[in-house]
N, C-alpha and C positions, 0 to 999 in steps of 0.2 A: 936506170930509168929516169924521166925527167919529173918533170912536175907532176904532182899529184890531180886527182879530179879534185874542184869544191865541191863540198858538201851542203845540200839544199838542207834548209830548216824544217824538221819534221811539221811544221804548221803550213810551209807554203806550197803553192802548186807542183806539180814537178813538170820540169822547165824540159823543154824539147828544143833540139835544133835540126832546122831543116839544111841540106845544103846540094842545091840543085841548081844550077841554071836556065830553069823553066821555072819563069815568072810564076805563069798558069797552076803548076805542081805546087810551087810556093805557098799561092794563094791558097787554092783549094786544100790542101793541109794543114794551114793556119787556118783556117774558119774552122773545121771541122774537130781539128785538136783542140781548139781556143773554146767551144761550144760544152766539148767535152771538159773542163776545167783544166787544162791547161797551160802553160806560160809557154809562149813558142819564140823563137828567132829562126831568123833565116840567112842563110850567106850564097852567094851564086859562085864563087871561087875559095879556092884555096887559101887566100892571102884573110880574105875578111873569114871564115873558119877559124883562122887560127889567133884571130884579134879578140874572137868573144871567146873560145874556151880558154884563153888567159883573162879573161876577166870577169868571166860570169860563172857562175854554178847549173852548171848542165847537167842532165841524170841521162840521157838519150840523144846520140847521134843519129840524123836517118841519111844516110850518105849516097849520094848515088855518082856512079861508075862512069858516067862521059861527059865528064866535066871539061871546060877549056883549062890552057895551061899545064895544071897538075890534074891525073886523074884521079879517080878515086881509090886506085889501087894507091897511089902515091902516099895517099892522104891517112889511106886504111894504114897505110906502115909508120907513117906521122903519128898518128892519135895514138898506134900501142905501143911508140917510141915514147911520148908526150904528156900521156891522160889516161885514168883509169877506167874511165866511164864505159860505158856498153854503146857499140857500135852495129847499124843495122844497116845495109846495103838496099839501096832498090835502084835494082836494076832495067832496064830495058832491052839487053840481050839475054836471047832464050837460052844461048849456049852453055851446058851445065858447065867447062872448063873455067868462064869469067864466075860461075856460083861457089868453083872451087878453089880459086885462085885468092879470092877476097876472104871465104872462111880461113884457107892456109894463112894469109896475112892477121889476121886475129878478128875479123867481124864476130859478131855471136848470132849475127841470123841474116837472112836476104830475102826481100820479095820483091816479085818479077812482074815490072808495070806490061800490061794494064793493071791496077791492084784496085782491090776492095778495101775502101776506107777503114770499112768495119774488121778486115782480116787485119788491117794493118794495127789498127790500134788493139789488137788483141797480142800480134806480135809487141809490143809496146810495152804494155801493162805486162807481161808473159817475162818479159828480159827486166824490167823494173823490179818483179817479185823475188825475182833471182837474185839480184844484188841487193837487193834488203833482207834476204835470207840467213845472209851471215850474222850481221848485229841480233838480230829476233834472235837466234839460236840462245846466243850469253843471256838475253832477259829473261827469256824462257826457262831458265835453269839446264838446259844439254848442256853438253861437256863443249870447252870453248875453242879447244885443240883433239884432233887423233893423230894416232901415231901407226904408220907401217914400216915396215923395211928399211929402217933407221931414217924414214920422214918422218916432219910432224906438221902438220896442214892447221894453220888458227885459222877457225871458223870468224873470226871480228876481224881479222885484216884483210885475209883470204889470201895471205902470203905461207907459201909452203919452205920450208927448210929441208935443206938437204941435211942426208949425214956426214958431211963435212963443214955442216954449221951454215953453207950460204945460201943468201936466198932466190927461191924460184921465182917468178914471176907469174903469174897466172890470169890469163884470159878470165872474161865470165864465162864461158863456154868450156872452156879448158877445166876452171872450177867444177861448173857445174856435173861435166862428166866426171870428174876424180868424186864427188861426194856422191854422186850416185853409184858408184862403184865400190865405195870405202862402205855404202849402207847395206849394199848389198856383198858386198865380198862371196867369195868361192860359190859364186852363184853362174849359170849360165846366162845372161843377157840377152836378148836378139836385138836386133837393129831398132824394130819397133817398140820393145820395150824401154829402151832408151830414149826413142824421141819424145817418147810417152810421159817418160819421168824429168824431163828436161823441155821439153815445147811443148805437152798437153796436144801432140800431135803423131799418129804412127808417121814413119817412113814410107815417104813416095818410092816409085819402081825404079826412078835416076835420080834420086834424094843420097847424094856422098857425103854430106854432111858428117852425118858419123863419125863416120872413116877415116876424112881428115881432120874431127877432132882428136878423134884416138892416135892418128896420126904424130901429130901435133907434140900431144901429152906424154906417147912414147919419150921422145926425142929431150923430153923433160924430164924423165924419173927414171927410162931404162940404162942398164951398163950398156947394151949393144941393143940400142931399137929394133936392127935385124932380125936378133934374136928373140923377142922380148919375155922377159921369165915374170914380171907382172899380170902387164894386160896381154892374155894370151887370147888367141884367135880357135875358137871350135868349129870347125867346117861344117857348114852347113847349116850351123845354132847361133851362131855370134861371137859375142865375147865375155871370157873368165877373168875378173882380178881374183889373182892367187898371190893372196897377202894375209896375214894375221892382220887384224885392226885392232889396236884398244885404245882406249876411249877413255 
């Protein structure tokens, strides 16, 4: 992994960046973020993108997909090569396969212009709470690490260990389903109670999302993802982690 995200100072705003090549987009999400308290940047390519998150303390990428040069798929594989931070796609093709493409590369959400300011910053605030989630756990007094199937997942770093001692890497999406799974263990899931417990949002009817986080996660903690003897799939119900957890 490369550089890590900075860390904004619990007293200041938390800082957004835009990165679009519509001037217009730019604007009109700076006023309306900046309104909201705020600290915004914006970049129109790839090259200035990657000058401020080596230099600044970003808490939210809002990246969008057809950019000149590098796309955003490019970029999307940059930043979870790169940065820790949480990445959000807005896109302007309807086509669920570029909504799945971007989640596969590690985004942790996508909204599809025309967009509502208001959705937007809710998606915002939504993927923000998610990664301040972990530090709160340790003040809170919960336990700071669980452990399954010779993992153990630290809630403060949100770096999982394998049982071979090394370490995973974990999306905030990838995260956020494994702790929602680890809370509810040997439970049956359905799609919408998962987006439920993670976006504050059921599952649309071409919403994959899901799917290719569990996807994703497989591919991270199963011996044979094929097989998968964790997250297993209930026909018709959703999905079963079958793990002990302790905590």
């Amino acid at each position: 992994m490369g550089s890590s995200v900075h860390s904004s100072p619990s007293d200041s705003p938390p800082h957004l960046l835009i990165v679009d090549d519509d001037e217009e987009i730019r604007g009109l999400i700076t006023r309306y973020f900046g309104n909201q308290g705020f600290r915004v940047s914006s970049a129109a390519h790839g090259a200035a993108m990657r000058a401020i998150i080596e230099s600044e303390s970003i808490d939210v990428v809002l990246l969008d997909l057809g950019l000149p040069r590098e796309d955003g798929f490019e970029l999307t594989r940059w930043l979870r090569e790169h940065w820790r931070g949480a990445v959000i796609i807005i896109t302007g093709r309807g086509e669920s396969v570029d909504r799945v493409v971007g989640l596969e590369l590690g985004a942790d959400d996508y909204v599809t212009k025309p967009f509502d300011l208001r959705e937007l910053l809710a998606r915002v605030r939504s993927v923000m709470r998610r990664v301040a989630a972990a530090p709160a756990q340790r003040s809170s007094g919960k336990p700071a690490s669980v452990e399954f199937a010779g993992f153990r997942l630290d809630a403060e770093t949100r770096v999982l260990i394998g049982p071979a001692g090394g370490r995973i890497e974990l999306t905030t999406g990838e995260y956020d389903l494994l702790t929602v799974f680890l809370e509810m263990a040997n439970r049956v899931l359905s799609r919408d109670q998962l987006m439920e417990r993670m976006h504050g949002r059921e599952a649309g009817p071409y919403d994959r999302s899901i799917d290719v986080q569990i996807g994703r996660l497989r591919r991270k903690i199963e011996k044979d993802p094929a097989k998968p003897e964790l997250i297993k799939s209930v026909r018709g119900a959703g999905y079963l982690f079958a793990a002990r957890v302790v905590r």
